[in-house]
C-alpha positions, 0 to 999 in steps of 0.5 A: 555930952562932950565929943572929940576927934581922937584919930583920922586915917585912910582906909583905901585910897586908889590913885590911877590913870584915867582911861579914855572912856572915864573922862567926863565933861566939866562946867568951865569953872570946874577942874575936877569932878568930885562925888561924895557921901558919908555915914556914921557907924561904930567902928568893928572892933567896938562891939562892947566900947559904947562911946566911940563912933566913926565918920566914914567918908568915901570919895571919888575924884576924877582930874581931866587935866591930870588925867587921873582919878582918886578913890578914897574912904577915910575915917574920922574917929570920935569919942565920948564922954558917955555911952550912947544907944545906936540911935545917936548915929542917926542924929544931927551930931553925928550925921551933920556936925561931926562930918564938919569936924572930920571933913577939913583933915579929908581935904587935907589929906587930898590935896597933900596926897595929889602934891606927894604923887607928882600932881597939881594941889587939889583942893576939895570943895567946902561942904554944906553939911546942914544941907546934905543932913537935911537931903539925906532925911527927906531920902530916907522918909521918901524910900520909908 
């Protein structure tokens, strides 16, 4: 099976003040405090499209020295060269390497994003994504 990245977009980005009350405490060699989480999904208007599927990654960023916190949800878009069932969006590919394939485009976007505003370049962290594969499996079998 051949699978391609055909598109990258935001969907929702929120770009606001910290208030008093959100600012958190960071290790000394951390300047911001970053949460993350993805899932796989095929987009809503590909009911009947049975090769396309989507890398859904929401954000949230929040930059004490900026004061200012970013949330995002961004998508990466992947085709195929054959139809797949639903059960390919809980395999490897799709919960482990596509993330890796659509994540440098969401660093990207939120370093270019931060610049654009007025604020210090951001640079996201790299993401083991073998890992966060392998946690969300043992997360799943535990709650099952």
């Amino acid at each position: 099976m051949n699978i391609s990245l055909v598109s990258t977009k935001a969907l929702k980005i929120d770009l606001e003040p910290l208030l008093e009350g959100q600012i958190v405490d960071l290790d000394d060699d951390e300047e911001f405090d970053f949460r993350f989480d993805y899932s796989a999904h095929r987009p809503d208007d590909s009911v009947s499209v049975k090769n396309t599927f989507a890398i859904a990654f929401k954000a949230l960023l929040r930059a004490p020295k900026d004061s200012v916190q970013c949330s995002i949800i961004f998508l990466a878009q992947f085709i195929t060269d054959t139809d797949f069932d639903d059960e390919f969006l809980e395999s490897k590919f799709a919960l482990m390497n596509a993330p890796a394939i659509g994540y440098p485009f969401l660093r990207a976007f939120v370093s270019t994003t931060f610049v654009n505003s007025g604020y210090e370049p951001l640079m996201l962290p790299t993401i083991n994504f073998v890992s966060l594969y392998q946690n969300k499996n043992r997360n799943s079998e535990s709650n099952e």
